[in-house]
C-alpha positions in Angstrom: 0.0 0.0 0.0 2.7 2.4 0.8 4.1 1.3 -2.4 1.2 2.6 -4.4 1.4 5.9 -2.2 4.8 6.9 -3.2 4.1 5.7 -6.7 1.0 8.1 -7.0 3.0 10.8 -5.4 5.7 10.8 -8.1 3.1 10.4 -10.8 1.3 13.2 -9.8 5.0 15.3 -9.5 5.8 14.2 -12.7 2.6 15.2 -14.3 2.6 18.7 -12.6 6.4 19.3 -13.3 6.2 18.2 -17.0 9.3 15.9 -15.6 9.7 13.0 -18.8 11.6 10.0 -17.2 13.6 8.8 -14.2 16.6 11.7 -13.1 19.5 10.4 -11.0 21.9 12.8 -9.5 25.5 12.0 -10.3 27.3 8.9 -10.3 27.9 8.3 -6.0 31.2 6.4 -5.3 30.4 3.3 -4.7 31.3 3.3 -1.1 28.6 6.0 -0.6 25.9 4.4 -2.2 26.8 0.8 0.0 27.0 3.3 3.7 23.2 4.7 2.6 22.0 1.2 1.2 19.8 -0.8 4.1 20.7 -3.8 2.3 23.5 -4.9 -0.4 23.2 -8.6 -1.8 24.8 -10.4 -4.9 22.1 -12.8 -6.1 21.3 -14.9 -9.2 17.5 -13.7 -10.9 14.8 -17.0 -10.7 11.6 -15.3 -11.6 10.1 -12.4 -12.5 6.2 -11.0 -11.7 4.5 -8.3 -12.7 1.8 -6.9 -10.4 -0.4 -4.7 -12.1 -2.4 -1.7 -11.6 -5.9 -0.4 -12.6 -6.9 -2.1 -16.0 -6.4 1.6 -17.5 -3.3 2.0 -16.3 -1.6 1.3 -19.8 1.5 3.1 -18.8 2.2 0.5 -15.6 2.9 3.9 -13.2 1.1 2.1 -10.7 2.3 -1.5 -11.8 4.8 -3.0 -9.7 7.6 -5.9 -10.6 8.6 -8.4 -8.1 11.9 -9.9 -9.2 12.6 -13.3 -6.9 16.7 -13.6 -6.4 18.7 -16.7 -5.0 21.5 -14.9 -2.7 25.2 -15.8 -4.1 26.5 -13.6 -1.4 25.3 -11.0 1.0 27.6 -8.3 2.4 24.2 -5.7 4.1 21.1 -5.7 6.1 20.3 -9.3 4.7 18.6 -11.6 7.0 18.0 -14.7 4.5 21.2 -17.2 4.2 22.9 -17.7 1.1 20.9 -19.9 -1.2 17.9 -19.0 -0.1 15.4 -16.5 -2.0 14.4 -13.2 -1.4 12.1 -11.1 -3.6 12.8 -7.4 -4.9 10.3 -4.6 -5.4 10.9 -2.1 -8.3 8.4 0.5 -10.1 6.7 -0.9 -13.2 7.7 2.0 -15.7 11.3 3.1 -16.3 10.0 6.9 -16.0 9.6 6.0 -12.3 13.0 4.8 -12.0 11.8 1.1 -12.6 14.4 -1.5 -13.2 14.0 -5.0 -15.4 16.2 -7.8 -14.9 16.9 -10.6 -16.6 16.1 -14.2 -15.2 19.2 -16.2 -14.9 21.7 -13.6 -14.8 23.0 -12.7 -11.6 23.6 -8.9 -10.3 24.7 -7.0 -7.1 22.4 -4.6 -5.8 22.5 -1.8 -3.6 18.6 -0.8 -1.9 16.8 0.5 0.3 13.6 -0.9 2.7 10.4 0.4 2.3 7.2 -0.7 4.0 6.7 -3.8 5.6 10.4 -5.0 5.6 10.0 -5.1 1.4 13.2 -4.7 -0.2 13.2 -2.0 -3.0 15.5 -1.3 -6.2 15.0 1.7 -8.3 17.3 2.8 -11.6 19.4 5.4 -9.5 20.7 2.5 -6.8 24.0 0.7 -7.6 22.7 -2.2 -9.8 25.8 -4.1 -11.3 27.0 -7.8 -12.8 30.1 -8.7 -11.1 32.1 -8.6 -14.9 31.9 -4.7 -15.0 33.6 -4.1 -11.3 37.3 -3.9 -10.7 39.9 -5.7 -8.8 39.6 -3.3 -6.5 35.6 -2.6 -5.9 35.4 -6.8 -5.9 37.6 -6.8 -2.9 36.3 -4.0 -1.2 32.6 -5.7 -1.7 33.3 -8.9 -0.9 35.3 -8.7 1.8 34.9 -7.6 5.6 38.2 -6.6 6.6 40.3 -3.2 7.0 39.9 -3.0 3.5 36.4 -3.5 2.8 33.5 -1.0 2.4 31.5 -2.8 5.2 33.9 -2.6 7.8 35.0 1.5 6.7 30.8 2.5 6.3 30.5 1.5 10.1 34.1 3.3 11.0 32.1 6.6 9.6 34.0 7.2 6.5 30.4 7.6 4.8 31.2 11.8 4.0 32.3 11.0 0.7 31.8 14.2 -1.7 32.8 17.9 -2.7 33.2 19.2 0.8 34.8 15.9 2.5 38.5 16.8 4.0 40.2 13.5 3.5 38.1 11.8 0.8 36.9 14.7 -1.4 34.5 13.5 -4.4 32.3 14.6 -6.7 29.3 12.8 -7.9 28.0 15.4 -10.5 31.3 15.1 -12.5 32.0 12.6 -14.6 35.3 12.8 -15.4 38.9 11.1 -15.3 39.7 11.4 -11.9 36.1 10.6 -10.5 36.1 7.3 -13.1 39.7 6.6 -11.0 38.4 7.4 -7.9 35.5 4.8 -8.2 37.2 2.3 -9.2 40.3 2.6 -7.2 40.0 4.1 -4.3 38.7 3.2 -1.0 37.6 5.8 1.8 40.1 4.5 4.6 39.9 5.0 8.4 43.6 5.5 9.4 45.0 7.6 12.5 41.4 8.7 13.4 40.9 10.2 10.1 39.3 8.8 7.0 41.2 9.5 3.6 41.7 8.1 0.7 44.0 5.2 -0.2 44.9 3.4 -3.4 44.3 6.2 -5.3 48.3 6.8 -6.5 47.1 6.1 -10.4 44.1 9.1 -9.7 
């Protein structure tokens, strides 16, 4: 139900504001988007179901897609064990930041909790297959040590952007240094302070 709330608000936004299609912000480092995420999970798509709206709702703004996913490996806010199956909510058209997957291929996701404990996944979350990271964001995803975005989101190196001292960042630029920077570089705690390290090639 709250779902269909926040869908009807952004439709009627949308309409009002003559706003054509989802608008993301930036590109966030990926170490910003996994500190805000309530949940971050690397799971393998088994089914896909689409819940529709009212019958003259041809546009599916009020639609809803329930993608069902058997965890691989979860690093955030995931209760379920690995091999079991969870199921993730995401709007029905791609002007509300809707997502499609495809069943059988496998992606890590990066969302947020919304009513009821439902897990949530819009266009503007971190959505990616495992080919298209780096060395360096696999190990920083996957693992739970010094060097891992887990461990470094819960030491409160989270102020990742334009005005941060040590790990300064800008999400509305897409350029060289912040392509480097997200693939590289990992918002350290060291000596109280959190700064950037492996970001020599940057």
């Amino acid at each position: 139900m709250f779902l269909k709330v926040l869908l009807l608000c952004i439709v009627l936004t949308w309409i009002t504001h003559g706003v054509h299609g989802c608008s993301c912000f930036g590109s966030p480092h990926p170490q910003s988007q996994f500190c805000s995420a309530d949940y971050v999970l690397y799971g393998k798509v088994t089914k896909e179901t689409l819940i529709p709206g009212p019958a003259d709702d041809t546009a599916n703004n009020f639609a809803i897609w329930k993608y069902t996913f058997r965890i691989i490996s979860k690093m955030k806010g995931v209760t379920e064990g690995v091999g079991q199956e969870i199921v993730v909510e995401t709007a029905g058209n791609s002007g509300l930041c809707g997502v499609r997957f495809t069943v059988g291929q496998s992606y890590i996701l990066m969302g947020k909790y919304i009513s009821d404990g439902k897990k949530y996944i819009g266009s503007c979350d971190f959505i990616r297959q495992l080919s298209s990271l780096s060395p360096f964001q696999s190990l920083y995803l996957f693992t739970r040590g010094s060097n891992s975005y887990n461990l470094n989101c819960r030491r409160r190196c989270n102020k990742i952007g334009p005005d941060s001292t040590g790990c300064k960042y800008d999400p509305g630029k897409n350029d060289k240094l912040n392509i480097c920077l997200a693939k590289n570089a990992l918002c350290k705690r060291e000596r109280r302070r959190c700064r950037w390290v492996n970001n020599e090639e940057c």
